[in-house]
Backbone as XML, in Angstrom:
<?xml version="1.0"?>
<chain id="A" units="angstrom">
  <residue number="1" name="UNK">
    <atom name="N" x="15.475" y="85.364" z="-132.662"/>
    <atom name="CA" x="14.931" y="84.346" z="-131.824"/>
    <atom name="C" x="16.020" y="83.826" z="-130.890"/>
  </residue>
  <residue number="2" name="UNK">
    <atom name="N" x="15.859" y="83.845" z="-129.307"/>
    <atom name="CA" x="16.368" y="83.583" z="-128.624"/>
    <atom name="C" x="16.779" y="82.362" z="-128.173"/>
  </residue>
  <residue number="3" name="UNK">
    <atom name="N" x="17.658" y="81.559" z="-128.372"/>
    <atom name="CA" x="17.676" y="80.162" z="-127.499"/>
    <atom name="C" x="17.725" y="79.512" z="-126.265"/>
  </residue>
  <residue number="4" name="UNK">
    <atom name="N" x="16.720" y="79.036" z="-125.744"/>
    <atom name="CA" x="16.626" y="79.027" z="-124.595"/>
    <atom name="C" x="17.583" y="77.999" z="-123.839"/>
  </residue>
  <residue number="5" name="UNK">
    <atom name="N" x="18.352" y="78.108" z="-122.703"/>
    <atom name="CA" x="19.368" y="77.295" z="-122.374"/>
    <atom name="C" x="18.222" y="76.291" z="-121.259"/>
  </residue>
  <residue number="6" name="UNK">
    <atom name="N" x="18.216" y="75.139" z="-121.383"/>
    <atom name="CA" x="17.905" y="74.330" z="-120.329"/>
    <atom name="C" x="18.908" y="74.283" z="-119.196"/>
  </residue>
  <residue number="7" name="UNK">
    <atom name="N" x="18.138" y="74.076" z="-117.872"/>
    <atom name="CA" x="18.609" y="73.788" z="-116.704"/>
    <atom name="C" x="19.054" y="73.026" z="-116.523"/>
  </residue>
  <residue number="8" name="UNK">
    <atom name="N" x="19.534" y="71.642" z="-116.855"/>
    <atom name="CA" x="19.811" y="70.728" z="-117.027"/>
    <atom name="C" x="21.025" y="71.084" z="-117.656"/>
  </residue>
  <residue number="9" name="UNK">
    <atom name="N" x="21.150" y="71.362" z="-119.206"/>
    <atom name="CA" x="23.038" y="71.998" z="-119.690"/>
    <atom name="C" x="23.505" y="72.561" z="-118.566"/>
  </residue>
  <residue number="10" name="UNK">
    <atom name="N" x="22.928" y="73.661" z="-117.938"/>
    <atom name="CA" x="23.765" y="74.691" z="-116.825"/>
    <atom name="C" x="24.173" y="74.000" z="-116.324"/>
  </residue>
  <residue number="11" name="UNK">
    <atom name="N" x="23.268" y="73.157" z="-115.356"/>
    <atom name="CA" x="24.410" y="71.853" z="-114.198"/>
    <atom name="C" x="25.334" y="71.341" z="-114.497"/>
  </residue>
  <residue number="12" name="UNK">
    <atom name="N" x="24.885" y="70.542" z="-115.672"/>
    <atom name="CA" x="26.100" y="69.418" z="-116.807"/>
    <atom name="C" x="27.494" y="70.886" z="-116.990"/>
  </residue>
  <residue number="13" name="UNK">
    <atom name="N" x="27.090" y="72.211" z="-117.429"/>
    <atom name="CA" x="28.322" y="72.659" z="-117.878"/>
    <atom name="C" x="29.351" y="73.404" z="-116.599"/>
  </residue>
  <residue number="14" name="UNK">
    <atom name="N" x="27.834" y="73.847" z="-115.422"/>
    <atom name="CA" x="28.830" y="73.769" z="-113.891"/>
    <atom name="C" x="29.567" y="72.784" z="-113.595"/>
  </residue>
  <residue number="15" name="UNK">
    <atom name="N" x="29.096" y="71.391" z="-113.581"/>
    <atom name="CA" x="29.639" y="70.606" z="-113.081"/>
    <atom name="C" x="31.186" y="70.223" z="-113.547"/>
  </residue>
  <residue number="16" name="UNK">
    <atom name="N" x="30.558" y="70.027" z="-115.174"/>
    <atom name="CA" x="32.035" y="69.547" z="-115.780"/>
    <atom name="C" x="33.331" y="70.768" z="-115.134"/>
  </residue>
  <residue number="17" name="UNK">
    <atom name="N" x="32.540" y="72.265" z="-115.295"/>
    <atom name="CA" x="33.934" y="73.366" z="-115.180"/>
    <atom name="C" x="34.722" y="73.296" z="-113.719"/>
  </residue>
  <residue number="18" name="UNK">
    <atom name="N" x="33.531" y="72.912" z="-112.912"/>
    <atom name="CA" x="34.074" y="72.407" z="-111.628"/>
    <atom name="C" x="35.157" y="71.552" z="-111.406"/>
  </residue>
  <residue number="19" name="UNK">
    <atom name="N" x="34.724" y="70.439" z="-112.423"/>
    <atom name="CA" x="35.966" y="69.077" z="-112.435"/>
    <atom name="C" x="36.801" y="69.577" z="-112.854"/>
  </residue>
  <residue number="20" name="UNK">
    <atom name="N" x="36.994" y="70.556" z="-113.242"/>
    <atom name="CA" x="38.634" y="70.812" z="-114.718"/>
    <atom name="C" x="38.816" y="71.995" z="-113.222"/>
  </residue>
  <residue number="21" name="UNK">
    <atom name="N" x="38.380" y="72.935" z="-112.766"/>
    <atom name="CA" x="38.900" y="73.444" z="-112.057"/>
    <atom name="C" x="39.520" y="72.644" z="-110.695"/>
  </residue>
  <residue number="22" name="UNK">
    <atom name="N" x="39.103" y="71.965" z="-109.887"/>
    <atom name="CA" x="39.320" y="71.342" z="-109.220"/>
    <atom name="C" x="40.959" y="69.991" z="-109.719"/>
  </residue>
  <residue number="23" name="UNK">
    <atom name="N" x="40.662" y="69.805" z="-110.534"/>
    <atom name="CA" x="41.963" y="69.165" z="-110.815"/>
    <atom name="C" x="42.916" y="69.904" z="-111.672"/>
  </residue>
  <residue number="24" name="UNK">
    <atom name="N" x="42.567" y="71.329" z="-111.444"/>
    <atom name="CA" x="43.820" y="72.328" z="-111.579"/>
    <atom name="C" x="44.039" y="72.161" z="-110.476"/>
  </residue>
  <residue number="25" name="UNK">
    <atom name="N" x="43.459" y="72.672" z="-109.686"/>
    <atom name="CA" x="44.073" y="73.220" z="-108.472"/>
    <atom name="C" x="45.096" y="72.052" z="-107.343"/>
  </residue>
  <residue number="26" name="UNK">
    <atom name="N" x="44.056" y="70.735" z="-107.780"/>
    <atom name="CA" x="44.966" y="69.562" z="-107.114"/>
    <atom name="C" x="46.431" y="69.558" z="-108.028"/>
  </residue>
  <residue number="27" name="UNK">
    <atom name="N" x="46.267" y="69.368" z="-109.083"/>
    <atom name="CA" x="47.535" y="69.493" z="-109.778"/>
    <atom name="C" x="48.542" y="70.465" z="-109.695"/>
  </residue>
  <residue number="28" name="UNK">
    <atom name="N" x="48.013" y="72.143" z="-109.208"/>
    <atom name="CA" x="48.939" y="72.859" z="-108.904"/>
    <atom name="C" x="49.469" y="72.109" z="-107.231"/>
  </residue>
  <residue number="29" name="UNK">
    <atom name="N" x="48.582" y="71.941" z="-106.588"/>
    <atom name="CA" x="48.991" y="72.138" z="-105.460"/>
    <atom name="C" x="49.901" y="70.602" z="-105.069"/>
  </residue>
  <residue number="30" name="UNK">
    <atom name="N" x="50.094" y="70.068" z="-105.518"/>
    <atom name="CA" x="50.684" y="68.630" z="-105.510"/>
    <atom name="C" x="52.510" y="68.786" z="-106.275"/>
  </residue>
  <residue number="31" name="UNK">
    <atom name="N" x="51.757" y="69.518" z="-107.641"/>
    <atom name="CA" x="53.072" y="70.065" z="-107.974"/>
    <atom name="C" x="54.181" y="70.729" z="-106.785"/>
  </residue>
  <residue number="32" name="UNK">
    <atom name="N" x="53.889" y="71.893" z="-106.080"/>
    <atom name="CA" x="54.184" y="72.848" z="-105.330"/>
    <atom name="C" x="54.246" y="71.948" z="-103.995"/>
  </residue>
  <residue number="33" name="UNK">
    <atom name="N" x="53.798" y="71.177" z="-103.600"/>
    <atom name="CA" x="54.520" y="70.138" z="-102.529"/>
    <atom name="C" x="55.630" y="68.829" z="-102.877"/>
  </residue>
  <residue number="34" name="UNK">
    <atom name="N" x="55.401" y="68.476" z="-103.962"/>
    <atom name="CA" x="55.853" y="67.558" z="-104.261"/>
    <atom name="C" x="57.207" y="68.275" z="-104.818"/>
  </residue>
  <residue number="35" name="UNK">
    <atom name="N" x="57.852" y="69.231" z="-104.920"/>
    <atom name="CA" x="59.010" y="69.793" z="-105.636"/>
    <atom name="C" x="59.913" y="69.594" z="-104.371"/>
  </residue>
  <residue number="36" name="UNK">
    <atom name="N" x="61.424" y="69.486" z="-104.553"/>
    <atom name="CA" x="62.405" y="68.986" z="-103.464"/>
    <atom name="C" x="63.452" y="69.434" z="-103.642"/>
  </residue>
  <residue number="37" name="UNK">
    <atom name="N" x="63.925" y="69.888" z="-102.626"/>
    <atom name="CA" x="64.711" y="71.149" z="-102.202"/>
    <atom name="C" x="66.196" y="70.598" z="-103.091"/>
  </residue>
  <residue number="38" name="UNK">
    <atom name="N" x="66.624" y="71.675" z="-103.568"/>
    <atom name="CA" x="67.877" y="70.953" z="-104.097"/>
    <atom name="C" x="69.023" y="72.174" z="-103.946"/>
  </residue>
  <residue number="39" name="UNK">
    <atom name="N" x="70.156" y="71.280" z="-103.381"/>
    <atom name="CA" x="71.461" y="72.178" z="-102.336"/>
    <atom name="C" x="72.419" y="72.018" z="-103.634"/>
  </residue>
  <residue number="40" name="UNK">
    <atom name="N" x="72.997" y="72.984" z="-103.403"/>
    <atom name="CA" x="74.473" y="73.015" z="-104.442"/>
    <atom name="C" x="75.380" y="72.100" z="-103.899"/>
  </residue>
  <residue number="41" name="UNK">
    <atom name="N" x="75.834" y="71.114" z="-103.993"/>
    <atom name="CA" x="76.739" y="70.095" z="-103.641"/>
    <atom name="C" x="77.906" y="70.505" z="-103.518"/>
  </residue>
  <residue number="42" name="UNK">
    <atom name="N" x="78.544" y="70.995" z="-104.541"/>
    <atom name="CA" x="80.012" y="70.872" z="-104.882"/>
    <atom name="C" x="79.996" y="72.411" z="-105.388"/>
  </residue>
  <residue number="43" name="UNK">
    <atom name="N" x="81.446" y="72.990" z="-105.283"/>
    <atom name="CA" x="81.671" y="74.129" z="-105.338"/>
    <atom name="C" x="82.292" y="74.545" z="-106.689"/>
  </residue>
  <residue number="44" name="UNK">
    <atom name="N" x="82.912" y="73.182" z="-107.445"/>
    <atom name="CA" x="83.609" y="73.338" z="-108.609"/>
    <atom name="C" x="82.643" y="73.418" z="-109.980"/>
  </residue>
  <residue number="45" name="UNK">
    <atom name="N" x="82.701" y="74.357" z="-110.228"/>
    <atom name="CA" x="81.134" y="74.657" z="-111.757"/>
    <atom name="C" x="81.721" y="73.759" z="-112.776"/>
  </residue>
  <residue number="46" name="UNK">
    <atom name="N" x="82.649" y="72.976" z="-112.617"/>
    <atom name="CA" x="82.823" y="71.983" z="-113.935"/>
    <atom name="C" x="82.662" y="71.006" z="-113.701"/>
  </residue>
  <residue number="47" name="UNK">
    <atom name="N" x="82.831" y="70.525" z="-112.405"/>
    <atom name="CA" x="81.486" y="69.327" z="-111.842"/>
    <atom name="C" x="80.379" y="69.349" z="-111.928"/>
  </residue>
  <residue number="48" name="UNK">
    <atom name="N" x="79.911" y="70.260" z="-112.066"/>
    <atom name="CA" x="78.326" y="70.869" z="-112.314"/>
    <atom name="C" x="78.050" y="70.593" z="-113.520"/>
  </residue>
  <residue number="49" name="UNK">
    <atom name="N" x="78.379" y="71.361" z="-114.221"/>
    <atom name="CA" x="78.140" y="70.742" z="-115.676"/>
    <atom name="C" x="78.020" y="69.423" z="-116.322"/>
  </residue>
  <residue number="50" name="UNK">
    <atom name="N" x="79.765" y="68.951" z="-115.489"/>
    <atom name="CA" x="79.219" y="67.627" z="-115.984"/>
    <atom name="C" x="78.294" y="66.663" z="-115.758"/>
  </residue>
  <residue number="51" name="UNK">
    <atom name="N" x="77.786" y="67.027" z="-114.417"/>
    <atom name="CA" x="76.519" y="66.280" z="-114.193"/>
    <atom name="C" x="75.350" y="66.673" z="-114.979"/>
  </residue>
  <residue number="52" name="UNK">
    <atom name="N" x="75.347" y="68.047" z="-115.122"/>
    <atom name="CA" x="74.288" y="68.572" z="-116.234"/>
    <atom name="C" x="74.451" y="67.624" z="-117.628"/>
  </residue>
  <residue number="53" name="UNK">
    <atom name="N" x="75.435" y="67.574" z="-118.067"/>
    <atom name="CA" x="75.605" y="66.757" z="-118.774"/>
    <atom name="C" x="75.208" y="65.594" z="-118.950"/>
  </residue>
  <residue number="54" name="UNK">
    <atom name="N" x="75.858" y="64.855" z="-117.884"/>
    <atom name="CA" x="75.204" y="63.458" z="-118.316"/>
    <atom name="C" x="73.663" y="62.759" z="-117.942"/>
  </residue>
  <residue number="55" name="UNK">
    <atom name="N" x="73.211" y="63.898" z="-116.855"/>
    <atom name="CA" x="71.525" y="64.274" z="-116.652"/>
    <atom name="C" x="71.237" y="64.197" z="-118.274"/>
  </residue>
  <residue number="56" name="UNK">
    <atom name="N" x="71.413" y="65.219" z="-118.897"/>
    <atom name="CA" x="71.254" y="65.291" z="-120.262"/>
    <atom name="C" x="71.133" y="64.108" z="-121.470"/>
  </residue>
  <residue number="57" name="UNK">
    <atom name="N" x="72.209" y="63.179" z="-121.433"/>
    <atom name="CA" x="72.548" y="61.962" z="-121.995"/>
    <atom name="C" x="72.103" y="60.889" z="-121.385"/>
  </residue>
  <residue number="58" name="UNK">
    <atom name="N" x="71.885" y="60.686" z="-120.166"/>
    <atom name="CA" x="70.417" y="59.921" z="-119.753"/>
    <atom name="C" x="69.140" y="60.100" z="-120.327"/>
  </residue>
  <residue number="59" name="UNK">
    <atom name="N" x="68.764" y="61.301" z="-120.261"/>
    <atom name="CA" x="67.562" y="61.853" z="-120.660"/>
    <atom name="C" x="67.242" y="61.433" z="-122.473"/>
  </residue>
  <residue number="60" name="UNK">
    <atom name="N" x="68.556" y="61.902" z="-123.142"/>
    <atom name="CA" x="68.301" y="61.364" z="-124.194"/>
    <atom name="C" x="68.346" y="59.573" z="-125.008"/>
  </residue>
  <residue number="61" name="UNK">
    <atom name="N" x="69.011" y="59.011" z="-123.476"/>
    <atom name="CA" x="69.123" y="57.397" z="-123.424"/>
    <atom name="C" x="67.474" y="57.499" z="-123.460"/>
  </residue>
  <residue number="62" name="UNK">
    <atom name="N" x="66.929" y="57.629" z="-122.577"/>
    <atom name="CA" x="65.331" y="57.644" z="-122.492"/>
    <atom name="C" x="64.548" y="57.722" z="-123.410"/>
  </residue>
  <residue number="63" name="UNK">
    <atom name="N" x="64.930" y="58.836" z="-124.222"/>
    <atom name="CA" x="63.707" y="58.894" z="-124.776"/>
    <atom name="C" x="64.317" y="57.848" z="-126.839"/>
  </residue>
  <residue number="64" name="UNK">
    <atom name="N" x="65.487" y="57.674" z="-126.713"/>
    <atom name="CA" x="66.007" y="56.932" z="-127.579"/>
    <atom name="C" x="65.738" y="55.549" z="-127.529"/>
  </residue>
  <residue number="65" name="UNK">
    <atom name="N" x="65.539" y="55.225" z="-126.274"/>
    <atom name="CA" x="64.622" y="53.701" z="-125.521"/>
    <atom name="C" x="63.057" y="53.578" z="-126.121"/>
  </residue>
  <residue number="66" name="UNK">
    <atom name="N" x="62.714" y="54.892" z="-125.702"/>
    <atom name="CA" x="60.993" y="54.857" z="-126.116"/>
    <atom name="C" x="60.737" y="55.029" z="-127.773"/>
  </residue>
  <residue number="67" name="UNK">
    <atom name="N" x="61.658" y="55.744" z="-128.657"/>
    <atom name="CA" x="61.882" y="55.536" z="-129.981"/>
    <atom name="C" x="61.531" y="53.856" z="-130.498"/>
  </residue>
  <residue number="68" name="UNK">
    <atom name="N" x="63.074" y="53.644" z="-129.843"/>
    <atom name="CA" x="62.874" y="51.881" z="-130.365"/>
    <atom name="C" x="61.948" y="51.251" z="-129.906"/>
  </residue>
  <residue number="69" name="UNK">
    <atom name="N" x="61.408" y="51.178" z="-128.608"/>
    <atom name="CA" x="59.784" y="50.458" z="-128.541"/>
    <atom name="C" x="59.139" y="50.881" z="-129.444"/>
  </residue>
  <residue number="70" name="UNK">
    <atom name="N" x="58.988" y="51.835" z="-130.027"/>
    <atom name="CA" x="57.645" y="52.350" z="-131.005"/>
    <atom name="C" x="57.689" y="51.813" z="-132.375"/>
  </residue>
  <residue number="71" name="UNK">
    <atom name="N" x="59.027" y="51.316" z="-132.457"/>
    <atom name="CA" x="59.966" y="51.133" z="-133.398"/>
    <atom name="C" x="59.111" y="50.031" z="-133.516"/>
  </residue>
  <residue number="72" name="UNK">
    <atom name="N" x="59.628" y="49.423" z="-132.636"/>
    <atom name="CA" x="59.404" y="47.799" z="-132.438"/>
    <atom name="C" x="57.861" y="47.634" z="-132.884"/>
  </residue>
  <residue number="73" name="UNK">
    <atom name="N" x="57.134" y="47.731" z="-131.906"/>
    <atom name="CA" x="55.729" y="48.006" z="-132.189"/>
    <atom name="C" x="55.261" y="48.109" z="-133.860"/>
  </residue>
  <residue number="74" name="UNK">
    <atom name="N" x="55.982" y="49.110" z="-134.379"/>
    <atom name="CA" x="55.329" y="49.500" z="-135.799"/>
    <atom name="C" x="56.102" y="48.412" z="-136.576"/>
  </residue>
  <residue number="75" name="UNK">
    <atom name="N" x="56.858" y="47.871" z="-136.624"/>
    <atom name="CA" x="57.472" y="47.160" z="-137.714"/>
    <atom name="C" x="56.273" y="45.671" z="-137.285"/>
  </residue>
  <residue number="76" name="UNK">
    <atom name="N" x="56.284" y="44.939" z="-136.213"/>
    <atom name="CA" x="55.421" y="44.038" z="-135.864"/>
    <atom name="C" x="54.142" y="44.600" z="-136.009"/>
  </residue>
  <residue number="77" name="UNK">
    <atom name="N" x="53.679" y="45.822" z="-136.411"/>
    <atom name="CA" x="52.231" y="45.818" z="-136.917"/>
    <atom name="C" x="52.202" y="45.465" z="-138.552"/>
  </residue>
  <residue number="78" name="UNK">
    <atom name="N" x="53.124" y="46.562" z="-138.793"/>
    <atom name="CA" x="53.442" y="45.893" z="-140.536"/>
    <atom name="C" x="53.532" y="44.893" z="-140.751"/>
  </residue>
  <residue number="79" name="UNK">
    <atom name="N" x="54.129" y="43.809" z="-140.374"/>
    <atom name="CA" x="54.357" y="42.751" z="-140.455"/>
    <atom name="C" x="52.664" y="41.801" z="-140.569"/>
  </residue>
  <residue number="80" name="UNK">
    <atom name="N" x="52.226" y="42.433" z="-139.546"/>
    <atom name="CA" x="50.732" y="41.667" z="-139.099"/>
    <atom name="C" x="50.114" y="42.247" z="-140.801"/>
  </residue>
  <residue number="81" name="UNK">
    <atom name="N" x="50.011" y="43.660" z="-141.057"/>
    <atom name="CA" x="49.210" y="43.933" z="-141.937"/>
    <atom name="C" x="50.207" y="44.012" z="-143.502"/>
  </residue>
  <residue number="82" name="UNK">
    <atom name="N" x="50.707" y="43.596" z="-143.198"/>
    <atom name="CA" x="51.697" y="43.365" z="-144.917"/>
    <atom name="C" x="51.864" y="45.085" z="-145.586"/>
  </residue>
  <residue number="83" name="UNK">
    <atom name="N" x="52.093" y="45.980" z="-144.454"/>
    <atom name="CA" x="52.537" y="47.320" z="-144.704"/>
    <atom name="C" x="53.446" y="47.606" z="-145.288"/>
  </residue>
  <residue number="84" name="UNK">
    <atom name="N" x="54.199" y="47.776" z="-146.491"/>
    <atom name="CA" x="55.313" y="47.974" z="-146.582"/>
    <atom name="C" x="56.403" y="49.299" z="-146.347"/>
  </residue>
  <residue number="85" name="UNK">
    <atom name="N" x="55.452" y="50.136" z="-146.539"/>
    <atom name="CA" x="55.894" y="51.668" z="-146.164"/>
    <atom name="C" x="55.877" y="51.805" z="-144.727"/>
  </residue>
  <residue number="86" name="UNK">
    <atom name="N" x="54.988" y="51.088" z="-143.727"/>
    <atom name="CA" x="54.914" y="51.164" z="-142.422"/>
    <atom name="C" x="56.236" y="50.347" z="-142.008"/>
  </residue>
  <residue number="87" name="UNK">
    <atom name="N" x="56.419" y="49.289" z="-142.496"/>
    <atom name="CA" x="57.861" y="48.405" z="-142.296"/>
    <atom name="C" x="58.962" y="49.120" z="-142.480"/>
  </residue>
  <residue number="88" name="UNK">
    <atom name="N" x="59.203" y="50.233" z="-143.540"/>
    <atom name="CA" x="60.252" y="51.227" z="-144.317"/>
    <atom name="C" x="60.298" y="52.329" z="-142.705"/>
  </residue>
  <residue number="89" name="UNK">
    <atom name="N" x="58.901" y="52.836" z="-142.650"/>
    <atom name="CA" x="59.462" y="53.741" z="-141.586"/>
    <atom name="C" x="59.568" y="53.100" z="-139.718"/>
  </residue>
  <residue number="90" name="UNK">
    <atom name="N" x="59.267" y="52.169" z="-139.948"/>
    <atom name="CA" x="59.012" y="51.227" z="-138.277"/>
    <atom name="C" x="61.118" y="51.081" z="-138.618"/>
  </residue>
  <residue number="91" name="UNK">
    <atom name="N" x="61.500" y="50.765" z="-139.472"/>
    <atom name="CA" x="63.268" y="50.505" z="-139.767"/>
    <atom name="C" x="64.109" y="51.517" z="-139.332"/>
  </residue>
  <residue number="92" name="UNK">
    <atom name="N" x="63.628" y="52.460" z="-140.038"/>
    <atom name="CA" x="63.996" y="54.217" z="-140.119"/>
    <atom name="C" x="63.876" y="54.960" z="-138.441"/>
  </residue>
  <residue number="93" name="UNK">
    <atom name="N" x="62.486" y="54.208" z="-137.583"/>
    <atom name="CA" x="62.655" y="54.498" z="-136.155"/>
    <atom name="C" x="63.745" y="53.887" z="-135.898"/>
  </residue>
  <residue number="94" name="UNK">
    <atom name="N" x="63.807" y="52.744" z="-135.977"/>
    <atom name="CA" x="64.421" y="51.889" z="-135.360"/>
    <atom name="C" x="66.275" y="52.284" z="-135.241"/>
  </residue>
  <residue number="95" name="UNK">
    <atom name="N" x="66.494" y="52.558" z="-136.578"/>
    <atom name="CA" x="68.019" y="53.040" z="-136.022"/>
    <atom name="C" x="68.030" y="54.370" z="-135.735"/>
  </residue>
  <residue number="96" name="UNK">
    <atom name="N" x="66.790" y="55.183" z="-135.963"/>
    <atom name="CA" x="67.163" y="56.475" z="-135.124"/>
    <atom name="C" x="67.132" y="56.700" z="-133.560"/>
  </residue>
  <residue number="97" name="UNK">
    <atom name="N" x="66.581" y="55.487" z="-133.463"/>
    <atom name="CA" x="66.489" y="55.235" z="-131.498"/>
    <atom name="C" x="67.658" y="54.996" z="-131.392"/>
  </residue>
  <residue number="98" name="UNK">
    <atom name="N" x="68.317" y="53.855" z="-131.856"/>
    <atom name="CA" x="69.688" y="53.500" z="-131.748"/>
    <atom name="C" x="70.885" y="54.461" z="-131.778"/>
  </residue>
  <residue number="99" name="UNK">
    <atom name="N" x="70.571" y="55.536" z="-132.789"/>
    <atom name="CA" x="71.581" y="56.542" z="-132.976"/>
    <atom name="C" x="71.718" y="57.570" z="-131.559"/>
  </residue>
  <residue number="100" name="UNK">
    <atom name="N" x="69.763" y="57.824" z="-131.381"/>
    <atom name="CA" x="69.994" y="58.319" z="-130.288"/>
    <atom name="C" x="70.196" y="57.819" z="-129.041"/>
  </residue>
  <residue number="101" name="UNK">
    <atom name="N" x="70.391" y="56.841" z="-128.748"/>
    <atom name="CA" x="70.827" y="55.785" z="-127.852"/>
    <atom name="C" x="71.798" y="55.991" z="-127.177"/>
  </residue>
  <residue number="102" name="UNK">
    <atom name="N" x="72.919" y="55.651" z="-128.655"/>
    <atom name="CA" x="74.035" y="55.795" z="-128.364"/>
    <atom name="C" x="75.081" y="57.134" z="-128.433"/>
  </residue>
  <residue number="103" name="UNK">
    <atom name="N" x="74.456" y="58.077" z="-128.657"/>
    <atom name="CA" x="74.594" y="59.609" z="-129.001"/>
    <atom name="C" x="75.800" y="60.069" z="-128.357"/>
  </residue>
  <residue number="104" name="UNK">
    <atom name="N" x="75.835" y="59.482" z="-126.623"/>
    <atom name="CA" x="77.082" y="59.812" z="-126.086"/>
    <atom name="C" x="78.448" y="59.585" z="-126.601"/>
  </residue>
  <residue number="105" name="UNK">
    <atom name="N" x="78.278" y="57.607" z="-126.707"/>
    <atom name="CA" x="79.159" y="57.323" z="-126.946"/>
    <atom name="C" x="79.910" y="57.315" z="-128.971"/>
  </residue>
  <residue number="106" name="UNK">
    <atom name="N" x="78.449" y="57.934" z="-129.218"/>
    <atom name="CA" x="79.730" y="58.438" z="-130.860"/>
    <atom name="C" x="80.110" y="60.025" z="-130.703"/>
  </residue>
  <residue number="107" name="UNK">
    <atom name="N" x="79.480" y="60.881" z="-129.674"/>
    <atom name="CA" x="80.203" y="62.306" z="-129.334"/>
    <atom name="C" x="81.524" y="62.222" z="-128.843"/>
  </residue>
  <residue number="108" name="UNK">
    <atom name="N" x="82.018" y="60.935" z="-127.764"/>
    <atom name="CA" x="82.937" y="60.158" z="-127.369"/>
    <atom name="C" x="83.906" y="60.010" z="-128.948"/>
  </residue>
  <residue number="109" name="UNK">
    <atom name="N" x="83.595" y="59.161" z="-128.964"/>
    <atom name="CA" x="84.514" y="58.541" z="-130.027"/>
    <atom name="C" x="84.748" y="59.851" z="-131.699"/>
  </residue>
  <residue number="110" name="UNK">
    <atom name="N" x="84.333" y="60.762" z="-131.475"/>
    <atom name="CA" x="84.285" y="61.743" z="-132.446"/>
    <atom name="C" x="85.537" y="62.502" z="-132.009"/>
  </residue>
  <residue number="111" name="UNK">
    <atom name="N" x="84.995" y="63.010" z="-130.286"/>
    <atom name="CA" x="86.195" y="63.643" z="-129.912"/>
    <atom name="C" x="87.421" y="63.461" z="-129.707"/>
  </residue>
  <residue number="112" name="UNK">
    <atom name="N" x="87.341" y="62.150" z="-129.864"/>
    <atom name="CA" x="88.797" y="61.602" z="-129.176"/>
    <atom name="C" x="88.816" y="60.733" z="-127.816"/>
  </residue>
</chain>
């Protein structure tokens, strides 16, 4: 026994595939304009790096920032709901944001 598809799904499932295609294509094409030309500056490759570098240690300032908000967040929910295991690991974010925070400056102080 065959199931018959209503005319009505077809539209609903054109339409939706339309939307997802269509905001591929804006999304590729926004990508592919929006990208910006980037010149080699400097000729010395150990200047290079080190900017790679500290691109790098920003990047991980960042996301060691967004750690501890979450941090933050979960320990003040525990708090609201008398969580105690949620309080244990909202702590456990909390200095691992910090660790990664400061990541540079104990690679710093490791090396010398």
């Amino acid at each position: 026994m065959k199931k018959r598809i209503k005319k009505e799904e077809i539209e609903k499932k054109s339409k939706k595939s339309f939307k997802i295609y269509l905001f591929i294509l804006i999304s590729l094409g926004l990508m592919f304009i929006l990208i910006p030309n980037v010149f080699a500056a400097e000729d010395d490759p150990i200047s290079v790096v080190n900017n790679l570098s500290d691109f790098i240690f920003q990047l991980t300032k960042v996301i060691g920032g967004i750690i501890v908000g979450y941090a933050i967040v979960q320990i003040g929910l525990s708090f609201t709901s008398h969580d105690a295991s949620q309080r244990a690991n909202g702590f456990l974010f909390f200095a691992g944001g910090v660790i990664i925070m400061c990541s540079k400056t104990i690679l710093n102080i490791i090396s010398g």
